[in-house]
C-alpha positions as a Markdown table, in Angstrom:
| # | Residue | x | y | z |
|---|---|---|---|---|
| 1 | Unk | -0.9 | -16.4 | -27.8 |
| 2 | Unk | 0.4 | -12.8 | -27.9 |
| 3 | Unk | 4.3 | -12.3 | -27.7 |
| 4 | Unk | 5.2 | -8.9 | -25.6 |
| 5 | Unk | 8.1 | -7.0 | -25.4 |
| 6 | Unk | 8.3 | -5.3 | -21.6 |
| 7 | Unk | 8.2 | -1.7 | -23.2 |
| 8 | Unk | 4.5 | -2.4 | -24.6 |
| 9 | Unk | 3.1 | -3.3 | -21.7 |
| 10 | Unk | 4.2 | 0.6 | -20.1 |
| 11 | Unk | 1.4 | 2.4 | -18.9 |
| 12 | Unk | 1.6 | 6.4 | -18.0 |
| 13 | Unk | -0.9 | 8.3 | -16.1 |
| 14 | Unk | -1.2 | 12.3 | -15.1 |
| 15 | Unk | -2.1 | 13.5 | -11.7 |
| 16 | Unk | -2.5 | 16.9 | -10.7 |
| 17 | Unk | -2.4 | 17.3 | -7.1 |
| 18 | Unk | -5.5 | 18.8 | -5.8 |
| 19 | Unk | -6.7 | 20.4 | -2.6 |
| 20 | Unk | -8.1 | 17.0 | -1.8 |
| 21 | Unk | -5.3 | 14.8 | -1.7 |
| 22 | Unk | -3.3 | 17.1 | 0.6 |
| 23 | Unk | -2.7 | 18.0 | 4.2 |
| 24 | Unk | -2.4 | 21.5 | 5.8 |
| 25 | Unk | 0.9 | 22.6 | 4.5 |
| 26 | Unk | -0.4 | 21.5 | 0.6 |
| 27 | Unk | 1.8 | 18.2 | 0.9 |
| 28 | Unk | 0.5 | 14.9 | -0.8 |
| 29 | Unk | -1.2 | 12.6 | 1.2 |
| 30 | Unk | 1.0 | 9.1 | 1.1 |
| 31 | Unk | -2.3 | 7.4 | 0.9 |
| 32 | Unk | -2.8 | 9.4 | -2.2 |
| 33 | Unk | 0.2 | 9.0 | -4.0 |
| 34 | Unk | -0.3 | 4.8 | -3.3 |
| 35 | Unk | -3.5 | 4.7 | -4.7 |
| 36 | Unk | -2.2 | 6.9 | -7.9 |
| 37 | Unk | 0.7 | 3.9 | -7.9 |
| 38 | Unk | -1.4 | 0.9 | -8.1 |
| 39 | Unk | -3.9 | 2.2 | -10.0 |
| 40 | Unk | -1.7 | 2.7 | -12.5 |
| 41 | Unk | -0.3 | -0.4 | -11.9 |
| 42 | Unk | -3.6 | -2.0 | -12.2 |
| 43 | Unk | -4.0 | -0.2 | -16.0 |
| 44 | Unk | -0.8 | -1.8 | -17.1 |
| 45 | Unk | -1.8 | -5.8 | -16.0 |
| 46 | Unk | -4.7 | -5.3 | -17.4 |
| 47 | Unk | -3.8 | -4.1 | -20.7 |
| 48 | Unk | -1.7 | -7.6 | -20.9 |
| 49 | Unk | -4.2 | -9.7 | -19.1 |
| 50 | Unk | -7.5 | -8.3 | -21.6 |
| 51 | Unk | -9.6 | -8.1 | -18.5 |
| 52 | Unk | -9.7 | -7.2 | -14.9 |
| 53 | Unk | -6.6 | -7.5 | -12.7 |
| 54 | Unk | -6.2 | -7.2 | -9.3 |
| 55 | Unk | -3.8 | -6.4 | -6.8 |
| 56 | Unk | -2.6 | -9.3 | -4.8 |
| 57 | Unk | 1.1 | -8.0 | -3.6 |
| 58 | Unk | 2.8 | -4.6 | -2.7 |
| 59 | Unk | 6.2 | -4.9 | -2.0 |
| 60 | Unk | 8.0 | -2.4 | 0.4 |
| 61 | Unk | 7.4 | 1.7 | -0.4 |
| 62 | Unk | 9.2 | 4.1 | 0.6 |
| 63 | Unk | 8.7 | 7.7 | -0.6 |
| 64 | Unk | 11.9 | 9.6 | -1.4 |
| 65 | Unk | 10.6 | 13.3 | -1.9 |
| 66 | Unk | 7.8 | 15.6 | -0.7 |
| 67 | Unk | 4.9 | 15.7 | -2.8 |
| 68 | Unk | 3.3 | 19.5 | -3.4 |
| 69 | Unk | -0.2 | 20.8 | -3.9 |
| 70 | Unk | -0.1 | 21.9 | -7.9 |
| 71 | Unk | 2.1 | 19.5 | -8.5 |
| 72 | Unk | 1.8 | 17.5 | -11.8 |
| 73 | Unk | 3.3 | 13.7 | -11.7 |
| 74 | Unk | 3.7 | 11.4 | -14.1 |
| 75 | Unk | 2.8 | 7.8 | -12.5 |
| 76 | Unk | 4.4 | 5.0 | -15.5 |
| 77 | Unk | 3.7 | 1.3 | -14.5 |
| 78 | Unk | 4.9 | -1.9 | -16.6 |
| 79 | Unk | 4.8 | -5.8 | -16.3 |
| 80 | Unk | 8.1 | -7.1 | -16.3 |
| 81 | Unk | 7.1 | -10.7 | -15.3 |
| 82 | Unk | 3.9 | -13.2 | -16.6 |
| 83 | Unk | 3.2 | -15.9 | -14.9 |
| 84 | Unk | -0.1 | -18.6 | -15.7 |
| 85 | Unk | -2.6 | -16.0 | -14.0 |
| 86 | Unk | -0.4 | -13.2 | -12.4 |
| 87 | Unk | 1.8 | -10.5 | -13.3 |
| 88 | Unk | 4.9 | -8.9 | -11.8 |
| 89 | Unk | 4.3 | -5.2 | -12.4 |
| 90 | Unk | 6.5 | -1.9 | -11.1 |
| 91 | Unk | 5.2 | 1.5 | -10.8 |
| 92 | Unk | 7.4 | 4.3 | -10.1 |
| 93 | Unk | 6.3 | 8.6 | -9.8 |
| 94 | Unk | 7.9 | 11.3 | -11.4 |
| 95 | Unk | 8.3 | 15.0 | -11.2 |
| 96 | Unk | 10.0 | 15.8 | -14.5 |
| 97 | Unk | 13.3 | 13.9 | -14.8 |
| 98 | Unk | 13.3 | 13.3 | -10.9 |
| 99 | Unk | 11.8 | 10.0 | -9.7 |
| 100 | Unk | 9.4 | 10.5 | -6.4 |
| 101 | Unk | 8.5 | 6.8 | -5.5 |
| 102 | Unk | 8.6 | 3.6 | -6.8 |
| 103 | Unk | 7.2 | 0.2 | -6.5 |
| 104 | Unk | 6.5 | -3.9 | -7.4 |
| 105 | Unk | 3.7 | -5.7 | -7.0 |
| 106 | Unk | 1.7 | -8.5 | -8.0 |
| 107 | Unk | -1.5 | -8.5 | -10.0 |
| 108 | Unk | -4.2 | -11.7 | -10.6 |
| 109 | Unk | -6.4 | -11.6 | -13.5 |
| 110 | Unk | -9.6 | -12.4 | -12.4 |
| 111 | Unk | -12.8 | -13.8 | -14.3 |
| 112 | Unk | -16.3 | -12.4 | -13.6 |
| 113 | Unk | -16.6 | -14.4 | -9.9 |
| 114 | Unk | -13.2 | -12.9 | -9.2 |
| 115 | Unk | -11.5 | -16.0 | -9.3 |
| 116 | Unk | -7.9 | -16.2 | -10.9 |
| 117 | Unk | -7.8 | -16.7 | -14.8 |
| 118 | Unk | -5.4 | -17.7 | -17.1 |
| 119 | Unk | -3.1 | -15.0 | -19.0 |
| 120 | Unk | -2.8 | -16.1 | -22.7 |
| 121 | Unk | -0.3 | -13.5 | -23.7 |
| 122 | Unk | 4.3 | -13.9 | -22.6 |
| 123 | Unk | 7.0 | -11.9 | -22.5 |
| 124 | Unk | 9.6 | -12.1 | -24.9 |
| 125 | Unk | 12.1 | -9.3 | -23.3 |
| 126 | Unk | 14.7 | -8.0 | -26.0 |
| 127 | Unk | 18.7 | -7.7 | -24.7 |
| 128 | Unk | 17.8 | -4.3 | -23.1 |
| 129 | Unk | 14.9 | -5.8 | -20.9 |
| 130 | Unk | 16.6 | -9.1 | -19.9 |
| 131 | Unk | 18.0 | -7.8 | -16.8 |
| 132 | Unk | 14.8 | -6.3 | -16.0 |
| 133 | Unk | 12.9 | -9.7 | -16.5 |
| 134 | Unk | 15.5 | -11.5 | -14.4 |
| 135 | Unk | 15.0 | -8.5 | -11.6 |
| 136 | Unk | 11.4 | -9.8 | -11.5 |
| 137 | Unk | 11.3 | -13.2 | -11.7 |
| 138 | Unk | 13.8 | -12.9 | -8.6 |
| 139 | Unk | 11.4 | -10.8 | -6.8 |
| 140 | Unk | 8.3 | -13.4 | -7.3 |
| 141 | Unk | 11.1 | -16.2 | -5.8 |
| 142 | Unk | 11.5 | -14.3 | -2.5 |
| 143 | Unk | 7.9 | -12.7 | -2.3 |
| 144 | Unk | 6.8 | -16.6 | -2.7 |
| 145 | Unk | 8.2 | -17.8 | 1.0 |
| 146 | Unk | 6.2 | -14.7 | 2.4 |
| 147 | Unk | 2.5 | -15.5 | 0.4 |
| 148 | Unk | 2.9 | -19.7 | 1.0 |
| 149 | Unk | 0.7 | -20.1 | 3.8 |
| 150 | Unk | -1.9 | -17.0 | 2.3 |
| 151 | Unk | -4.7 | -19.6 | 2.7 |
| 152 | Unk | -4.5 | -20.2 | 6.7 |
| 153 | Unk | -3.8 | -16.2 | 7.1 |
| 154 | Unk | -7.2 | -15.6 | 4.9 |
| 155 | Unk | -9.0 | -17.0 | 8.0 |
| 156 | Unk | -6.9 | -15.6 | 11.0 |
| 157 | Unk | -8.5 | -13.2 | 11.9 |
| 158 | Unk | -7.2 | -12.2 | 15.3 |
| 159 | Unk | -6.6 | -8.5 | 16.1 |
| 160 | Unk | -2.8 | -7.5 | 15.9 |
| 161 | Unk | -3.6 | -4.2 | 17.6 |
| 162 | Unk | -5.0 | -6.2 | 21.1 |
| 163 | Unk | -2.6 | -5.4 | 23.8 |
| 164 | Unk | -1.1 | -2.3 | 22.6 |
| 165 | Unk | -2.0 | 1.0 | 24.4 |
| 166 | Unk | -2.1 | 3.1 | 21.6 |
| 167 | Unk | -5.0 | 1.7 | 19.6 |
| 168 | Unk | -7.7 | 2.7 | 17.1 |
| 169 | Unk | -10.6 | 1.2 | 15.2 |
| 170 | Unk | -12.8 | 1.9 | 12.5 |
| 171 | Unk | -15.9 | 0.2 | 10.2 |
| 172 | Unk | -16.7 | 1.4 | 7.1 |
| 173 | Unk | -19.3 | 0.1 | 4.4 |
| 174 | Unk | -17.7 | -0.7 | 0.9 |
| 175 | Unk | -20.0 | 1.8 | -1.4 |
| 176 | Unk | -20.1 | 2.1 | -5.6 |
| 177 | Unk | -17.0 | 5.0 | -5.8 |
| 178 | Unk | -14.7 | 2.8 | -3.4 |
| 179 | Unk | -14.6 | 0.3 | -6.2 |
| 180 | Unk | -13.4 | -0.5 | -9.5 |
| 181 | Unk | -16.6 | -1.1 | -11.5 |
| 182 | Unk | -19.6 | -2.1 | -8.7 |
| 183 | Unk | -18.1 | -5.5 | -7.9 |
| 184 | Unk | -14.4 | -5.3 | -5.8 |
| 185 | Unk | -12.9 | -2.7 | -4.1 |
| 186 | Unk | -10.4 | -0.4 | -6.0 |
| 187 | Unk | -7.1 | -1.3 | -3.8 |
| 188 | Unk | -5.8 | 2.1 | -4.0 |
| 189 | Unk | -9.2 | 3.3 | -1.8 |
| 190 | Unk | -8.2 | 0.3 | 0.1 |
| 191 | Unk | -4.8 | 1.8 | 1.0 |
| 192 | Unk | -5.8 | 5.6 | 1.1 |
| 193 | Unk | -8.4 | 4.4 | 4.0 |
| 194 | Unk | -5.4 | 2.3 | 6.1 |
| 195 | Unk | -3.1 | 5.2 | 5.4 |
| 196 | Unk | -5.9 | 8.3 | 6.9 |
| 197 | Unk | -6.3 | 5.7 | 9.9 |
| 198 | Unk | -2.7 | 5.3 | 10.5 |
| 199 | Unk | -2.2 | 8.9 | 10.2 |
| 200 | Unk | -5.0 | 9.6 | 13.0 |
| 201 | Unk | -3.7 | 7.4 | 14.7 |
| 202 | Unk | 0.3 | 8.9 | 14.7 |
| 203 | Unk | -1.9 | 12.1 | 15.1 |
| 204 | Unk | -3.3 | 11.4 | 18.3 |
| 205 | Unk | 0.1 | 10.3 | 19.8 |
| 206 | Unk | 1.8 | 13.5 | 18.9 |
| 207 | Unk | -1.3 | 15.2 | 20.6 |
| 208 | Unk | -2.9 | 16.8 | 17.2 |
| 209 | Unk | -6.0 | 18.7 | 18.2 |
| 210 | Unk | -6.5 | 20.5 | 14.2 |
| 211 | Unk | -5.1 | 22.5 | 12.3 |
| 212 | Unk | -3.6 | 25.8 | 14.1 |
| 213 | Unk | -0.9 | 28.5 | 13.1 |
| 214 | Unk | 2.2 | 27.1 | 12.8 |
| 215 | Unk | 0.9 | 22.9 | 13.7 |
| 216 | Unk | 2.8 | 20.4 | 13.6 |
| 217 | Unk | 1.3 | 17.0 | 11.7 |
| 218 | Unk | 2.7 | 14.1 | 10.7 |
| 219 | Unk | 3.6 | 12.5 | 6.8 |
| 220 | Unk | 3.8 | 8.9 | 5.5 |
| 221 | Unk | 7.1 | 7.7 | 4.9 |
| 222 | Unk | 6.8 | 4.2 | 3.9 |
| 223 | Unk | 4.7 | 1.1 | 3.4 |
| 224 | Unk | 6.0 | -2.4 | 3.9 |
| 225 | Unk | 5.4 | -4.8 | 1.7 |
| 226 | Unk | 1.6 | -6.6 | 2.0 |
| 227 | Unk | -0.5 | -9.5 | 0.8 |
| 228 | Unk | -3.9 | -9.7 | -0.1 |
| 229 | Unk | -6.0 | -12.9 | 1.2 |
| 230 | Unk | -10.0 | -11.6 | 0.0 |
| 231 | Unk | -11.1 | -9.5 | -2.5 |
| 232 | Unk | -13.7 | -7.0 | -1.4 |
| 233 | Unk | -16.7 | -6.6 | -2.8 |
| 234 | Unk | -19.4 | -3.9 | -2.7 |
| 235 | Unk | -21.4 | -4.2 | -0.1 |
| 236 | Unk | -18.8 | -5.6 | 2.5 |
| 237 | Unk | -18.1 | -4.0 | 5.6 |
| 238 | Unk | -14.6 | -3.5 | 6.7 |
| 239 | Unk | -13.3 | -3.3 | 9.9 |
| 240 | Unk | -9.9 | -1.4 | 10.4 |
| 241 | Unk | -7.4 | -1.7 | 13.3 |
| 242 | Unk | -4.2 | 0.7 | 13.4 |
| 243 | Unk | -2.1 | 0.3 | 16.6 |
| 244 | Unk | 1.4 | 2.0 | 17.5 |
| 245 | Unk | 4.5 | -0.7 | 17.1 |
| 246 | Unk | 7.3 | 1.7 | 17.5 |
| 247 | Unk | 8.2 | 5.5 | 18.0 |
| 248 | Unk | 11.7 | 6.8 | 17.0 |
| 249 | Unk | 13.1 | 10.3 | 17.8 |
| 250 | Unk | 10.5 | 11.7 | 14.8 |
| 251 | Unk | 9.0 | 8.7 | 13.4 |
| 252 | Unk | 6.6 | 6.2 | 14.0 |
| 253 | Unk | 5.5 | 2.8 | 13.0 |
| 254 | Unk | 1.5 | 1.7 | 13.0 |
| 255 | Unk | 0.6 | -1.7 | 12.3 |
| 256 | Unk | -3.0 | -1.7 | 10.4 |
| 257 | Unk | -5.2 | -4.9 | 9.8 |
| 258 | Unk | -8.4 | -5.1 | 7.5 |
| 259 | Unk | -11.0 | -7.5 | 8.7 |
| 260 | Unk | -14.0 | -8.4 | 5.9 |
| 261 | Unk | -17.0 | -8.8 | 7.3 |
| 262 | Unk | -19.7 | -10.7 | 5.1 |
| 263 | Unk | -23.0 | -8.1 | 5.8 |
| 264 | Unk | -25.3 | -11.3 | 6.0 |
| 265 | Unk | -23.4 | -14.2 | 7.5 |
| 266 | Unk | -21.3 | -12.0 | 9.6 |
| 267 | Unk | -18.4 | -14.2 | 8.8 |
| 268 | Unk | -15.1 | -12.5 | 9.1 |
| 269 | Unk | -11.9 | -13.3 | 6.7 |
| 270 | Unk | -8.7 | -11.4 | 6.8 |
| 271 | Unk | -7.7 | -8.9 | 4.0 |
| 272 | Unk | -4.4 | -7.4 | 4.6 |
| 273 | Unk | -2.2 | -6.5 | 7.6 |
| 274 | Unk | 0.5 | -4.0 | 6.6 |
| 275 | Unk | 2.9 | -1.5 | 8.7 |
| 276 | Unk | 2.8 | 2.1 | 7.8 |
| 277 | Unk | 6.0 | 4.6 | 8.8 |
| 278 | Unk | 5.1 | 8.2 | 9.8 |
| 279 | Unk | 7.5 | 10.9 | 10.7 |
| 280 | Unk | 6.4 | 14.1 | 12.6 |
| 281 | Unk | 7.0 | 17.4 | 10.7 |
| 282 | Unk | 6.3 | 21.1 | 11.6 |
| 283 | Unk | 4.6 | 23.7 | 9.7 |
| 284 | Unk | 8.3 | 24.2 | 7.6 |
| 285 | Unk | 8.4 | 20.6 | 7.1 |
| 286 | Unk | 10.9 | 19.4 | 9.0 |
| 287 | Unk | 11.3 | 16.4 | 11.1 |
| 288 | Unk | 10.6 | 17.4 | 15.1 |
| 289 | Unk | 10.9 | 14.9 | 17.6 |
| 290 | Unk | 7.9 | 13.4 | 19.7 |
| 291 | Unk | 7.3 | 12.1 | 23.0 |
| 292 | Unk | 9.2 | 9.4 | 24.3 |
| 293 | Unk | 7.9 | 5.5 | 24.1 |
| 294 | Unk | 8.9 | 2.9 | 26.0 |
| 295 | Unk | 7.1 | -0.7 | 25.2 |
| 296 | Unk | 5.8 | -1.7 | 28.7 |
| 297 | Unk | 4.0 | -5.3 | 28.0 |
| 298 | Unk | 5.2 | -8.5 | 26.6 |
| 299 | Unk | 3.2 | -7.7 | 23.5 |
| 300 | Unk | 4.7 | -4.3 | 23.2 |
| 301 | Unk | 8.1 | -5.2 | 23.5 |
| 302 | Unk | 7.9 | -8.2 | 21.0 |
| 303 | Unk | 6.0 | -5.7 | 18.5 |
| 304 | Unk | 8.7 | -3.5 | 19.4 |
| 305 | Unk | 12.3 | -5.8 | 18.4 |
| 306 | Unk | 9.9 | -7.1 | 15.0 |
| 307 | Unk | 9.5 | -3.3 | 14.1 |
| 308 | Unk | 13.6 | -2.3 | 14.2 |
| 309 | Unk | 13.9 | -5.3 | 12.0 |
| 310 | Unk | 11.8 | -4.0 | 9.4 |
| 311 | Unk | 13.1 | -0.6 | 10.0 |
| 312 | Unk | 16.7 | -1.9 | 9.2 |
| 313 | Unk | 15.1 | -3.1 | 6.0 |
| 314 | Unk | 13.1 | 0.2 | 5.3 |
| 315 | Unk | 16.3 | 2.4 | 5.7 |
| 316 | Unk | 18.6 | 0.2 | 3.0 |
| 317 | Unk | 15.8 | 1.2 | 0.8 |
| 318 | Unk | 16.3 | 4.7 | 1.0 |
């Protein structure tokens, strides 16, 4: 059994932001900069775990500064936390000495069926890293009242999105470069995909018709924190729901639910639902309001109240 300080577990990676991970106005995509995060994140667990680890929690995101097209950032991830077969991991983005984003999550080694395995190697923290240990072992004690019931939520599969008026769906086949290494889905294509529908979706409210001298578009804020009940595997098909749950004076909230669907059986399990914050900018970059939105039905208005509660939470983040 291998003892680890928490500074060898640190994992950095370099991105370069390219015409392909940006909007309009050469801004990172937020889907972009998560999937950067986690894969990162992903590097770190498994360089402790000596084999494949997945992502099973993301804790709340909220991005602090604009991301530009050029740009080079330095994505560092580390496991601060081992447990029997998972591992408390933070990621955080950085331009130079200023810090972009950051986030905690959990990882799972995995064996060959994707079933959880057992970690051999610990931590053994020196006195520098003991408050960052006991940071993380407090985080898996509150993340473990949301995850206890992850088994009955694997199977519910009811559509969050049904009685909302602003609504969108969409399928998509899991192919080879969505995944890791031909088995499970890379998570960070997992959240790119929710964050594009979300975005089409806070597109379409703010009446986006394409690009056009001086347009106005919208840019991912945040991402509360979500679980993962399935993995995904090549050859899955996923269905996508993204619904409005909230419009501020500039910002807005979509709730987005992954369905798996098993391409023979047709059996449907539950993935991830996960609310992603948008705020409408124009072609300077600064917040403009949008229309008005007043929740009309029961299901609205309760979607509504649940979606100021998380955006208290979101805003002592920032």
């Amino acid at each position: 059994m291998s003892s680890l300080r928490i500074s060898d577990t640190k994992v950095t990676s370099l991105r370069v932001v390219h015409y392909e991970n940006s909007n309009f106005m050469g801004r990172l995509h937020g889907g972009d900069m998560l999937n950067f995060l986690v894969d990162t994140g992903m590097l770190s667990a498994m360089k402790v775990a000596n084999g494949l680890a997945v992502l099973a929690s993301l804790d709340d995101v909220a991005f602090k500064k604009p991301v530009l097209l050029g740009d080079i950032i330095e994505v560092e991830a580390q496991v601060e936390y081992i447990g029997n077969t998972s591992m408390e991991v933070t990621m955080r983005a950085k331009k130079g000495s200023e810090t972009l984003v950051e986030a905690s999550g959990v990882y799972v080694k995995v064996d060959d069926l994707l079933r959880p395995s057992i970690i051999t190697a610990r931590l053994n923290p020196d006195e520098e890293e003991k408050l960052i240990y006991e940071k993380a072992l407090e985080r898996r004690k509150n993340r473990a009242e949301r995850i206890k019931d992850r088994l009955n939520k694997r199977y519910d599969v009811s559509d969050p999105t049904e009685g909302l008026r602003y609504r969108i769906t969409t399928t998509i086949y899991v192919t080879p470069e969505m995944t890791y290494d031909g088995k499970i889905i890379s998570a960070g294509k997992l959240l790119k995909v929710m964050d594009d529908l979300g975005g089409s979706l806070a597109l379409r409210y703010i009446g986006y018709e394409g690009y056009k001298e001086n347009s106005s578009t919208v840019v991912t804020v945040s991402a509360n924190s979500m679980s993962f009940y399935t993995p995904v595997r090549l050859g899955d098909i996923l269905e996508i729901r993204a619904g409005i749950t909230y419009v501020g004076n500039t910002s807005i909230e979509t709730v987005i639910n992954v369905i798996r669907i098993d391409p023979k059986s047709q059996v449907k399990e539950h993935v991830t639902t996960a609310y992603f914050n948008y705020v409408r900018v124009d072609y300077n970059g600064k917040p403009t309001k949008v229309q008005p939105y007043t929740p009309q039905t029961e299901k609205e208005k309760k979607a509504y109240e649940d979606a100021l509660i998380r955006r208290r939470k979101l805003l002592s983040l920032s």
